[in-house]
C-alpha positions in Angstrom: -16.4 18.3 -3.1 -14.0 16.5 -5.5 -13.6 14.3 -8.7 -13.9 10.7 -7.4 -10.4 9.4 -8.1 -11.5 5.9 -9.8 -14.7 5.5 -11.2 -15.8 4.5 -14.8 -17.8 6.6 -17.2 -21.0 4.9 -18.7 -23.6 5.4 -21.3 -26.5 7.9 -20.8 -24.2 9.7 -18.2 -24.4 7.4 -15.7 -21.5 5.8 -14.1 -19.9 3.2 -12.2 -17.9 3.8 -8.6 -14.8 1.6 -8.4 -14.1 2.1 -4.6 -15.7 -0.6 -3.1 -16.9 -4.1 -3.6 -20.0 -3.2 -4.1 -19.3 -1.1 -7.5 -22.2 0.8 -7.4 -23.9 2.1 -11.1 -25.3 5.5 -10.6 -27.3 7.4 -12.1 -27.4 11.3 -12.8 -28.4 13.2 -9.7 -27.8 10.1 -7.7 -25.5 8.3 -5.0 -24.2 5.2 -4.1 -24.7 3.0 -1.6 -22.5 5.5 0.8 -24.9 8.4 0.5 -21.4 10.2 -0.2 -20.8 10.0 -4.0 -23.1 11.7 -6.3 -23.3 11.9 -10.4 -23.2 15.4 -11.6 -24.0 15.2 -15.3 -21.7 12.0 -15.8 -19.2 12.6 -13.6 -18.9 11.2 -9.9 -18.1 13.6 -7.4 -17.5 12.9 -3.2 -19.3 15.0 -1.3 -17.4 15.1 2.1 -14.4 16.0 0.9 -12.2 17.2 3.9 -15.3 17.8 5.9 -14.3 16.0 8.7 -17.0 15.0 11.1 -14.7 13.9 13.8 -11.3 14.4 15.1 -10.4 13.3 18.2 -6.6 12.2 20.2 -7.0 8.8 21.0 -4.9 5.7 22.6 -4.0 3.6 19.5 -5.6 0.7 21.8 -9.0 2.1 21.3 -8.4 0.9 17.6 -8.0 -1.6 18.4 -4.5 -2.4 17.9 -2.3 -3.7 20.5 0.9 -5.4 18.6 1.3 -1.5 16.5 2.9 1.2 18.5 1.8 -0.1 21.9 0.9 2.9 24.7 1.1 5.6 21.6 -1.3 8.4 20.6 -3.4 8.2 17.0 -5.0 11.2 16.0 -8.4 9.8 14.6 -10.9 11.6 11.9 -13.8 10.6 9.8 -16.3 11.9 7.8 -19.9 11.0 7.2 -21.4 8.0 5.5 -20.6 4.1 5.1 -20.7 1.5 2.4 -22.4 -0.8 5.3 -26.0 -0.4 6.7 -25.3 -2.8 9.9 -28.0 -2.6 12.6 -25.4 -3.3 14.9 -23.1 0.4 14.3 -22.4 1.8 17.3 -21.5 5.3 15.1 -24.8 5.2 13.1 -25.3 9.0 13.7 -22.3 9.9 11.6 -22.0 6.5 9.1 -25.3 6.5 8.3 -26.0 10.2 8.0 -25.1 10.6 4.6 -28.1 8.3 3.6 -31.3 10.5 4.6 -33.6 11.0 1.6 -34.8 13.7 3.2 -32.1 16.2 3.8 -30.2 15.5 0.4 -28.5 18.7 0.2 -28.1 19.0 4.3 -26.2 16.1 5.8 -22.6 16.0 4.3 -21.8 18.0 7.5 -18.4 18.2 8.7 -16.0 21.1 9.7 -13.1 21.9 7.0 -9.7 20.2 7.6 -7.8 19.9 4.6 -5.1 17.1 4.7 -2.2 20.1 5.6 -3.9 20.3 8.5 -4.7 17.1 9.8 -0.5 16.4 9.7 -0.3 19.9 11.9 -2.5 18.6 14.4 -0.9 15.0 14.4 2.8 16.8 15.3 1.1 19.3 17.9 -0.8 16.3 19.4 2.9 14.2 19.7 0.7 11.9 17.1 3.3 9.0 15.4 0.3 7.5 13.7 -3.3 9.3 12.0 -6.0 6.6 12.2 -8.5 6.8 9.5 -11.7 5.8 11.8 -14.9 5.7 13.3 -16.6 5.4 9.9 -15.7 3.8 7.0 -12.0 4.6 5.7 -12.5 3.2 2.1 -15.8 6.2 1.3 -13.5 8.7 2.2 -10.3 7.1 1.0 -10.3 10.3 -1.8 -9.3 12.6 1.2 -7.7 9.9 3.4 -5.0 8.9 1.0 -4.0 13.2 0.4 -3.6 12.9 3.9 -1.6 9.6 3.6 0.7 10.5 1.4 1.9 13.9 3.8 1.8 11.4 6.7 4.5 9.7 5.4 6.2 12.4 4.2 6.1 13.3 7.4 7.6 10.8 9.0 3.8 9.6 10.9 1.9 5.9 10.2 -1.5 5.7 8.7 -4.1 3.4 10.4 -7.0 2.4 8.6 -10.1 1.0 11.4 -12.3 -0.6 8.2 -14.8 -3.1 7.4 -12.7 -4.6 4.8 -15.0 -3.8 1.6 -12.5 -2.0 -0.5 -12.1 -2.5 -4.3 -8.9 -3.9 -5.4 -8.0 -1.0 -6.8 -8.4 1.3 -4.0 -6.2 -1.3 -1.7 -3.8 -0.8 -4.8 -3.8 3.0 -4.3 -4.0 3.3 -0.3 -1.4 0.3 0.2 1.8 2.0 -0.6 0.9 4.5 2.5 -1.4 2.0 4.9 1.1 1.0 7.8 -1.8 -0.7 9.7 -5.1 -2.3 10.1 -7.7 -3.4 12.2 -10.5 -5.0 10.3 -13.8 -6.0 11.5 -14.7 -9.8 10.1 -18.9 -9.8 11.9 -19.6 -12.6 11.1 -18.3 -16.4 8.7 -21.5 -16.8 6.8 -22.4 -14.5 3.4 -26.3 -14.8 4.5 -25.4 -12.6 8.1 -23.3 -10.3 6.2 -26.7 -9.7 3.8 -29.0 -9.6 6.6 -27.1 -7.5 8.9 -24.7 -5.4 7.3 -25.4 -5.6 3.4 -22.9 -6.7 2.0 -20.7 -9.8 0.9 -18.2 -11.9 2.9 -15.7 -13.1 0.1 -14.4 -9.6 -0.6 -13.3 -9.5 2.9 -11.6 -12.5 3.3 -10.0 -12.1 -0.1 -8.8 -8.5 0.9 -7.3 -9.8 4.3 -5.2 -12.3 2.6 -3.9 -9.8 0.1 -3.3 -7.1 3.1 -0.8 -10.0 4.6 0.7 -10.2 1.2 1.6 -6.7 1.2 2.9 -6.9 4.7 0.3 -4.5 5.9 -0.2 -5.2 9.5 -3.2 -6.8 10.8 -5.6 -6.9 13.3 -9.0 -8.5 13.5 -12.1 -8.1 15.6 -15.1 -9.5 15.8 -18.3 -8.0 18.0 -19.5 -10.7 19.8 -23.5 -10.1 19.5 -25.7 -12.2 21.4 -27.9 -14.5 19.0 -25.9 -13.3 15.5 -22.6 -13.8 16.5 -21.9 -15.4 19.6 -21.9 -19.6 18.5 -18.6 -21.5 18.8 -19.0 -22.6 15.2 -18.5 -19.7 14.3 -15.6 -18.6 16.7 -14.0 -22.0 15.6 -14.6 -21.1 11.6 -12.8 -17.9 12.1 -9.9 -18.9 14.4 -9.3 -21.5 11.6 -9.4 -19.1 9.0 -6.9 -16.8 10.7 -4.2 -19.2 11.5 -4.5 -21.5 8.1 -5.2 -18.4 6.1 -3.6 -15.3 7.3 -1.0 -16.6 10.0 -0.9 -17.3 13.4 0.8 -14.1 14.9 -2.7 -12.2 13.5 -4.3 -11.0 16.5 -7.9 -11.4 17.0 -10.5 -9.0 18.9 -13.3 -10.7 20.2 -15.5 -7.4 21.6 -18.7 -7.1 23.8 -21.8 -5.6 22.1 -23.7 -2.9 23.9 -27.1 -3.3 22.3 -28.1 0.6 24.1 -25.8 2.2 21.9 -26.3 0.0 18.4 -28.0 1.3 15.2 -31.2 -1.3 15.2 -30.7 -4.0 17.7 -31.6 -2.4 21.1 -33.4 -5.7 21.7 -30.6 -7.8 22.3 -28.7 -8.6 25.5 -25.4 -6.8 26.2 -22.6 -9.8 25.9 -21.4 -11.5 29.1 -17.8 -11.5 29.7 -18.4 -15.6 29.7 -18.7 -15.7 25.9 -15.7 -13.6 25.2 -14.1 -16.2 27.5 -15.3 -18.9 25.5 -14.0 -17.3 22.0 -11.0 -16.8 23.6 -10.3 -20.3 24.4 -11.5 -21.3 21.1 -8.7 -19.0 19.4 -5.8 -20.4 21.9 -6.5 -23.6 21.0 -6.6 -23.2 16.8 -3.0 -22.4 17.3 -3.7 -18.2 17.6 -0.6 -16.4 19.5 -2.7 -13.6 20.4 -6.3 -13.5 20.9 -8.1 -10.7 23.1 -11.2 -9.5 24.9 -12.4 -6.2 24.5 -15.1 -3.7 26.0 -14.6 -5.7 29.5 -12.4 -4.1 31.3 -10.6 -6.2 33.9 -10.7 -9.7 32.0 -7.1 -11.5 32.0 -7.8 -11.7 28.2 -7.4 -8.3 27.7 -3.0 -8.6 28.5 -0.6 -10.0 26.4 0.6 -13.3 27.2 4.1 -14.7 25.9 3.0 -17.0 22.9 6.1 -19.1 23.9 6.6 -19.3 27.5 3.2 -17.8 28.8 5.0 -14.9 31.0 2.9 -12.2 31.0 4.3 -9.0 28.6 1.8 -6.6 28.6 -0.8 -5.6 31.2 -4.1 -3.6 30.0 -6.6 -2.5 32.0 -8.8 -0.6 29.5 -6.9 1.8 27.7 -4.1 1.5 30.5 -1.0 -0.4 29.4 1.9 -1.2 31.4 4.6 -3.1 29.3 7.3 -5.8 30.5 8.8 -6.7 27.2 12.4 -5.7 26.7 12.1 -4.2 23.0 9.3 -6.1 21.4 10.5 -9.3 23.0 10.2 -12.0 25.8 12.0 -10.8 29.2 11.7 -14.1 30.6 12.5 -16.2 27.4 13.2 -14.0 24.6 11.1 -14.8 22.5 9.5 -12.2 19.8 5.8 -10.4 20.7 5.3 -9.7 17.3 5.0 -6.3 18.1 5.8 -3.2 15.5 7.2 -0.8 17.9 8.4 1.9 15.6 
């Protein structure tokens, strides 16, 4: 447990968390929306404090990101709990676990790994990059930028995997140290954000512009769910978005849902390969460089293509890579992959 680094003090002891967009007011003996934050007696503590509830080796294409450090090693952790509620989660045990009214004192579960640590196990583990993951980075950004800060002390790249819902003034205090980032955009409209996941669009699309400011770099995926997400209005408002708004070297993720592992929709049909297909071709032909398929292994979609001559550069079968560029660039042509290889 720890001091929340930026929150703001209220009458009657209550107080106000600054961390995300949603600026929760909370009261004493409560939490915010996270299930991770609590008022003690007018001042706002985080619960999960380097009580990590997962840390795991993985290829930094499970991010995903394919354009930063291609065919490297991220060590990945995570605590419990999540700004979001979305029935769609496929890690609902762990984001969502923090939320249970009835085990208030019980589920901030995690083993101890103090940010020392984590760097340890990201040299022993050959790890040039920690990816902050699997639940929501910005609820544990308290712990996530200690470890930050070490990483690049140490010479290592932090990776934030996020819904995009941060306060400005945690981007402010993570973005000195945040190398890289895939975001998940679920959907163009405000009303399916509300429905599904709780929570706003605009924050998200105004945090994405200001990551490219900042020369962050960027990925973005969206879960292609069958009936919520899968229309080509919606492919076409977001490839538009991406190239007018954020620039057309942004890569886009377009994933298959698996509705046997999600949070609330176990009703829905698993995507077909077709409609990734069919949100690829609408990103190609907005003008994206880079547009992918993911959780289908196999699919062309999932390699990287020259942007300029169309030679293929990078072959993926799953987590399998097999590179032909010659140092971030064309070997056919020359031209540049847009690829951040160190």
């Amino acid at each position: 447990m720890k001091e929340v680094l930026i929150y703001k003090k209220l009458k009657d002891k209550k107080v106000q968390c600054h961390v995300c967009n949603h600026y929760c007011t909370i009261l004493p003996d409560k939490r915010g929306i996270c299930g991770v934050r609590e008022n003690k007696d007018g001042t706002l503590y985080f619960l999960a404090y380097a009580k990590a509830v997962a840390e795991n080796v993985d290829p930094i294409e499970k991010k995903p990101l394919f354009h930063f450090l291609p065919g490297t090693q991220s060590l990945s952790i995570a605590t419990v709990g999540c700004n979001f509620r979305c029935d769609n989660c496929q890690n609902w045990q762990i984001s969502q676990a923090s939320k249970s009214k009835d085990y208030k004192d019980l589920n901030i579960f995690g083993e101890d790994l103090p940010p020392e640590k984590v760097i340890l196990d990201a040299k022993a583990n050959h790890c040039p990059s920690i990816s902050y993951t699997y639940t929501e980075p910005t609820i544990f950004m308290d712990y996530a930028l200690d470890c930050m800060k070490l990483a690049h002390k140490a010479g290592i790249k932090n990776v934030w995997v996020s819904n995009g819902y941060m306060s400005k003034e945690t981007l402010d205090l993570v973005s000195p140290y945040l190398d890289a980032t895939n975001i998940d955009l679920k959907f163009f409209d405000n009303q399916s954000y509300l429905k599904i996941c709780g929570a706003k669009l605009n924050p998200i699309l105004e945090n994405l512009k200001e990551m490219r400011k900042r020369k962050i770099w960027l990925e973005l995926t969206t879960l292609v769910i069958p009936t919520l997400s899968d229309n080509e209005e919606m492919f076409e408002k977001i490839a538009r978005f991406i190239k007018e708004e954020l620039g057309p070297e942004v890569p886009w993720h377009v994933s298959a849902f698996s509705p046997e592992i999600s949070y609330k929709l176990q009703g829905l049909p698993a995507t077909e390969a077709k409609t990734l297909e069919k949100a690829y071709k609408i990103g190609k032909k907005a003008g994206l460089k880079y547009v992918y398929s993911g959780n289908i292994p196999g699919m062309d979609s999932e390699n990287t293509y020259c942007p300029k001559c169309n030679a293929l550069v990078i072959k993926r079968v799953g987590y399998f890579i097999e590179r032909k560029d010659k140092n971030g660039k064309c070997p056919k042509c020359g031209a540049s992959l847009d690829l951040i290889l160190k």
